[in-house]
C-alpha angles and dihedrals in degrees: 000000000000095000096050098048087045086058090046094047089044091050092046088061091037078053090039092048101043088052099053084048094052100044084056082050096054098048091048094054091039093058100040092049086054084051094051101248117138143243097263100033079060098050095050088049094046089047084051089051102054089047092048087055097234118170099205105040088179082068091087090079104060105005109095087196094057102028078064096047087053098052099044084047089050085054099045086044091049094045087051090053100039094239105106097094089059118109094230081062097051095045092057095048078050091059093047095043084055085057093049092049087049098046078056101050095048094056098048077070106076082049104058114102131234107213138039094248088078096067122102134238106262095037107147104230125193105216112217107193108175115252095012104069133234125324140174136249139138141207118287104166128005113204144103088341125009122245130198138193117265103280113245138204123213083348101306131086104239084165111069111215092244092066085053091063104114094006107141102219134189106231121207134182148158113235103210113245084011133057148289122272141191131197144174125245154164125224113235102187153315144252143100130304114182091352094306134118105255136193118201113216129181118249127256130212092178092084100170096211104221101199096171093141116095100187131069123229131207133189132260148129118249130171102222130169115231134207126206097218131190109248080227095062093066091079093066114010123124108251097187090053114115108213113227108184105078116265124198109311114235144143139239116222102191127004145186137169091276096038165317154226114260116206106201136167117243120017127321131206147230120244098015118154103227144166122214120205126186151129128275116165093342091304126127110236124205117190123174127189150095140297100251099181138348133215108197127197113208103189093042095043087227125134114196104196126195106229124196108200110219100184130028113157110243097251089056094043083055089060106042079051090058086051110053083045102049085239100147118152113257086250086055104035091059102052088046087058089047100056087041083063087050097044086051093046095052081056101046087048083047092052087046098048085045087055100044084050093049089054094050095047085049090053106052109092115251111252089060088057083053098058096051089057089055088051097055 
């Protein structure tokens, strides 16, 4: 009689339990089918799920922490079992890299502003006035109104700020880890403000968000070769091939999968057809595109230029994606954190070499100092 209840009582929370798994289950199929994702993508998420431990399996879709955690387990699962190269496996970590992007992108959202007083001093601006073209300015002081450096054109001012009094102007701008904005203005007046030509324009609390940009940056720096291609050469040229003569050095600066900002000495171009080539997580990466815009430091002789990529085969997007979003396998990741330490410890031996030779030099008298000036 015992026996028999204790089995009943066992089967009801097998029931129970398989019920509540099930509906989870079901929730988590029903959302992501709604997401497009299909039958088998889901199985293999909902496998990781269950092997992450995470309690709400329904959270990858909306939870940046565990979204992560899914994918670096997908990759860790896929490398044991030898299928991670297949395309089948890359174009599911290209689904859930799209998610993840999305995930970003929604909640850049709630921080985007509304009105110009929330821009900071040192905000490059591009200066649209009707009939003259685009010019260039930034921020110099936020407050009860908001002035702004003398626009320029090609680097000097040919409008005096006086001409721009009553001029109504399109302002546009790119808020860093946001998005980029436009508004409407009038110029109130001109002067100088810390030594500085100044144009006095009135505030805006009609901000228009442009977020045109599906892809999220990050930033980084990167040592990466270049190659000035012919826009022609697009139509035939071997995207798979690894270039083995040296190309320009540069570096990105930041980088995503449909992009990044090349930093260059001497001065860039617009327009120009270019290759990068460089190394992320041991892996050789292969980005083709234009030269969209170029922002070049005279004095410096650098050239920042704003690259759009327009083809990344699907395995390196991956892992410029798992880049810009710290998603590195445990195995990896671990060795990457071991040769950081290192790297760490190398700098810390070379400050302390540097020290013990700065005392020594302080405690040499100075006429031997002196002689070895001479000598020099």
């Amino acid at each position: 009689m015992y026996i028999a209840i204790i089995s009943i009582i066992v089967l009801l929370i097998i029931i129970l339990r398989l019920s509540v798994v099930l509906r989870e289950k079901v929730s988590f199929f029903s959302k992501g089918l709604d997401s497009q994702f299909s039958i088998s993508d889901l199985k293999t998420l909902w496998k990781v799920a269950r092997l992450c431990g995470i309690e709400e399996p329904t959270k990858l879709y909306y939870s940046e922490k565990d979204l992560n955690s899914a994918i670096s387990r997908v990759i860790e699962l896929c490398k044991a079992d030898g299928t991670f190269d297949l395309p089948e496996t890359q174009k599911l970590l290209s689904k859930v890299y799209d998610y993840r992007t999305k995930i970003a992108i929604d909640e850049q959202k709630f921080r985007g502003i509304l009105s110009s007083r929330a821009l900071e001093n040192g905000q490059k601006l591009n200066i649209l006035l009707s009939g003259r073209g685009v010019f260039t300015s930034e921020v110099v002081n936020n407050g009860k109104d908001l002035i702004i450096a003398v626009p320029k054109k090609n680097g000097a001012i040919i409008i005096t700020g006086e001409k721009w009094i009553g001029k109504k102007i399109s302002v546009y701008l790119w808020r860093k880890s946001d998005a980029s904005y436009v508004f409407d203005t009038k110029v109130l007046s001109s002067g100088a403000f810390l030594s500085k030509s100044i144009l006095v324009l009135c505030h805006s609390e009609n901000l228009e968000r442009m977020q045109k940009r599906q892809s999220i940056r990050c930033n980084c720096e990167i040592s990466s070769d270049m190659y000035i291609l012919k826009p022609s050469d697009f139509a035939s040229i071997n995207y798979s091939a690894v270039e083995t003569l040296p190309g320009y050095k540069v570096i990105l600066l930041n980088i995503s999968e449909s992009g990044a900002l090349i930093k260059v000495g001497g001065h860039g171009y617009e327009k120009m057809a270019v290759k990068l080539q460089f190394e992320l997580f041991g892996q050789t990466i292969l980005m083709y595109g234009i030269v969209l815009s170029v922002e070049f430091d005279e004095k410096e002789n650098i050239s920042l230029m704003h690259f759009e990529c327009t083809h990344l085969d699907s395995s390196m997007r991956n892992v410029i994606l798992g880049y810009v979003y710290n998603i590195v396998p445990l195995s990896q990741k671990e060795k990457l954190d071991a040769m950081e330490l290192t790297k760490k410890d190398e700098d810390l031996d070379m400050e302390e070499i540097m020290r013990k030779e700065d005392a020594l030099l302080k405690s040499l008298p100075n006429h031997i100092l002196e002689r070895d000036e001479d000598d020099l």
